[in-house]
N, C-alpha and C positions, 0 to 999 in steps of 0.2 A: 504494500500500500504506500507505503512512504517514496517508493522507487516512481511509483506511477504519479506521485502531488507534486515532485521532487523534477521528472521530466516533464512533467507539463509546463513547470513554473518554466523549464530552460526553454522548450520550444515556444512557450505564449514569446517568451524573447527576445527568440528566432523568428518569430513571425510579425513581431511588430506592437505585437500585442502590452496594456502597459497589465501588471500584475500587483495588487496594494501590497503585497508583503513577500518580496521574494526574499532567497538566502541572502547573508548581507555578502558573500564572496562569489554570487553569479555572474556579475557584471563583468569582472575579470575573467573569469573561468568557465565562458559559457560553452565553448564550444567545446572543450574538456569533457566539463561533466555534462554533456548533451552525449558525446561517445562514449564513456564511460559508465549512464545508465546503460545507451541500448547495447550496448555489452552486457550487462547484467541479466537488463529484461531477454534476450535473446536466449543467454546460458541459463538460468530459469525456464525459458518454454520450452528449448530443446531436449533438458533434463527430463520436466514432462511428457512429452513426445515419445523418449527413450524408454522411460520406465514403461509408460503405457503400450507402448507397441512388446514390450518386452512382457510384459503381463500378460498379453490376448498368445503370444505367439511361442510363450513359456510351455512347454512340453513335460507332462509330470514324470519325472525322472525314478517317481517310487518300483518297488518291484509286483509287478501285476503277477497278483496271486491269481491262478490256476489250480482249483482242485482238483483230483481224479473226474466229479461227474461232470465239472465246467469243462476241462478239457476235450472231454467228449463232444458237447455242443459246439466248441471252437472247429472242429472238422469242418471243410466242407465249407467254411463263412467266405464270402466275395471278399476282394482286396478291400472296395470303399465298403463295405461294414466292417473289418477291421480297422482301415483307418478312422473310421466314424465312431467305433468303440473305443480304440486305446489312443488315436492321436497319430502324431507323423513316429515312424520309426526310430530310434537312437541311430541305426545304421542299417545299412539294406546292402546285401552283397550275394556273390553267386558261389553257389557251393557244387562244386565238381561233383560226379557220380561216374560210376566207371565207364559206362558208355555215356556219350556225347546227348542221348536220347533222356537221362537219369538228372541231367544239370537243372539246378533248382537255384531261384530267387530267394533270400532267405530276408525278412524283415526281422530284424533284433529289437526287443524292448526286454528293460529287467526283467530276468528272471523268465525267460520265453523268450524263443525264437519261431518265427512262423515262417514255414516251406512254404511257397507257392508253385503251384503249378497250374498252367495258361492263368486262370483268373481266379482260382480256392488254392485254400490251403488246405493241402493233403499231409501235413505232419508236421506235428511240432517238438521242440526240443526245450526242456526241463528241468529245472533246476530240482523242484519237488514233482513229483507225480505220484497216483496212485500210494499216497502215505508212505511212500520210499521219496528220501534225499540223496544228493551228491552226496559220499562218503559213508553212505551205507555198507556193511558189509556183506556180502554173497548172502548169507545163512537168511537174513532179513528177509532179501528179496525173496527167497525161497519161499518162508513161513508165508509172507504177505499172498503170495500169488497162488501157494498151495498144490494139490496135485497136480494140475492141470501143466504146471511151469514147464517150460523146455530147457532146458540147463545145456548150453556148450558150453565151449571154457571161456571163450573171451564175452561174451552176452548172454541173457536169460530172457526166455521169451514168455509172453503170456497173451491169452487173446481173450477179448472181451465180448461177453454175449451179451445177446437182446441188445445191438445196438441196429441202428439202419443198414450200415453198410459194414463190412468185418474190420473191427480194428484190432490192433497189436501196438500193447507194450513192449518198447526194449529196453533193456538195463543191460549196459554196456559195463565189463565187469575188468578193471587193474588190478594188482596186486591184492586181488580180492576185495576191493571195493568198489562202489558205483562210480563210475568215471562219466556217465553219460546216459540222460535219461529224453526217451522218446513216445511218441504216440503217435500213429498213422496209419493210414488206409492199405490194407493188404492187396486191394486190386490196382490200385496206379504202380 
């Protein structure tokens, strides 16, 4: 406020204008402090400007929890309802597959990675899934998935019924812990 009473007085000044009470040091210094507000007034709007564009275009950086049955509904979702659910990606890049036919789009947000293929996401990659964590050990996975599980040495697979289309669990398994956890469509 004082910035805006303060450049009026310099510009009435400037413009000719007489003013009953201006500062008693404008006469000398008007054209000074005529630049030296709109410096001020300018780095105040632009800080506004900044923040607010920063506010709309701020992307929530938290980790988008994924339970076992939310995961399930994330199959299948279009690119724009994903980005209409979670926002623009952290990072979006391509992830090799051994054949050239296998190469997937992958959008990263905390805690989830979403495959795409042509315009769904057919698999996702997981921090937590299915009540297994990164750094679970083998035995977990086991009990969790129960007889059904398929045990190789380096992954443990499990397949999910009653859902629409056939999905699979994998827990990808290091030094006998989870190194890597997934969920996706067994026909793509």
């Amino acid at each position: 406020m004082t910035i805006c009473i303060f450049m009026f007085w310099v510009d009435a000044g400037l413009a000719g204008l007489r003013v009953k009470t201006p500062p008693p040091f404008l006469p000398k210094f008007r054209l000074l402090c005529l630049l030296f507000c709109s410096g001020l007034a300018w780095n105040f709007s632009a800080e506004g400007q900044e923040s607010e564009a920063a506010s709309r275009n701020t992307v929530s950086r938290e980790p988008v929890v994924v339970a076992g049955l939310d995961a399930v509904s994330l199959i299948g979702m279009s690119v724009s309802e994903l980005i209409e659910n979670f926002g623009s990606p952290g990072a979006v890049y391509a992830s090799r597959g051994i054949e050239t036919w296998q190469d997937d789009v992958v959008f990263e947000y905390p805690g989830v990675d979403f495959y795409i293929y042509r315009d769904r996401v057919w698999q996702l990659g997981l921090e937590t899934g299915y009540g297994i964590s990164m750094g679970d050990p083998r035995a977990a996975v086991l009990l969790v998935l129960g007889e059904e599980a398929r045990d190789n040495e380096k992954y443990i697979l499990g397949r999910l019924r009653d859902t629409s289309w056939p999905l699979e669990w994998r827990f990808n398994i290091e030094n006998g812990k989870v190194s890597a956890i997934y969920l996706y469509r067994m026909d793509y």
